[in-house]
C-alpha positions as CSV (number, residue, x, y, z in Angstrom):
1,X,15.9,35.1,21.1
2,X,12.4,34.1,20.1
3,X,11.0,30.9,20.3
4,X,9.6,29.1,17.9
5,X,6.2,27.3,18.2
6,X,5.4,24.3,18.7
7,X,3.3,22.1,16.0
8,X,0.8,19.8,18.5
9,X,1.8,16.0,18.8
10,X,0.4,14.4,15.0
11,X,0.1,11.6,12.2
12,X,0.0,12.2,8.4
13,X,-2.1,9.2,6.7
14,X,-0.5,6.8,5.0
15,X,-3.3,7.1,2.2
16,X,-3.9,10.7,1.7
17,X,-0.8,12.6,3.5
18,X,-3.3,14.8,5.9
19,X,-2.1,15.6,9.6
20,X,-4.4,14.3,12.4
21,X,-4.6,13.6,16.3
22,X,-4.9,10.4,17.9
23,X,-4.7,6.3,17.0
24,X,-3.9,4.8,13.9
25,X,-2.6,5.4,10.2
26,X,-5.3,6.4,8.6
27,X,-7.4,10.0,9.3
28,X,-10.5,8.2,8.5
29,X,-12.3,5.0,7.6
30,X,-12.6,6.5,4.0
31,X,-9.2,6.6,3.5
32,X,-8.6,3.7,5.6
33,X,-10.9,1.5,3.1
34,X,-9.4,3.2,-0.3
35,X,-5.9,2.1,0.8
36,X,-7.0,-1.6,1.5
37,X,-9.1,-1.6,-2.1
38,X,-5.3,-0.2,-3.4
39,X,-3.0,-3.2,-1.8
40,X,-5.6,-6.1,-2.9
41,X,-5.6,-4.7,-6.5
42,X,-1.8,-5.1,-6.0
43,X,-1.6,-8.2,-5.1
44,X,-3.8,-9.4,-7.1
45,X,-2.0,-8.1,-10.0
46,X,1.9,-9.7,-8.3
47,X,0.0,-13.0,-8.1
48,X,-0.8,-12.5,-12.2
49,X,2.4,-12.2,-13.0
50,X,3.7,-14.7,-10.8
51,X,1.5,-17.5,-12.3
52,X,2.4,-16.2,-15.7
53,X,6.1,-16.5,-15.0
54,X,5.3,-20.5,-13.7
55,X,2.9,-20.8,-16.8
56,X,5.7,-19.6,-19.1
57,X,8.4,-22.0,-17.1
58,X,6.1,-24.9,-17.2
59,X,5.6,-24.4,-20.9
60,X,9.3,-23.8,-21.5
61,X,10.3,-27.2,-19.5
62,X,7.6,-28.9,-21.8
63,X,8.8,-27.8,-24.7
64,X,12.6,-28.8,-23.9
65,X,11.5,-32.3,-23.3
């Protein structure tokens, strides 16, 4: 029976899938920085559409009154 080798001890990056060694979730401060730039423009754009949705309720409460 052969045995099969063994892949070394590794991490894939959360941002750009690659396998590396040692600390972290991120194979570099490159992709490190890209995935931080990718979260704020989502939450930016989840905090758009939640004040829209209180603009439109505030409008809508107005309006019934």
């Amino acid at each position: 029976m052969v045995e099969a080798e063994r892949a070394q001890q590794h991490r894939h990056c959360l941002k750009c899938g690659r396998a590396f060694t040692g600390d972290g979730k991120y194979c570099g401060d490159s992709c490190k920085e890209e995935k931080k730039k990718e979260l704020n423009k989502e939450k930016r754009k989840l905090l758009a559409i939640w004040a829209t949705g209180v603009a439109l309720m505030i409008i809508v409460i107005a309006l019934v009154l």
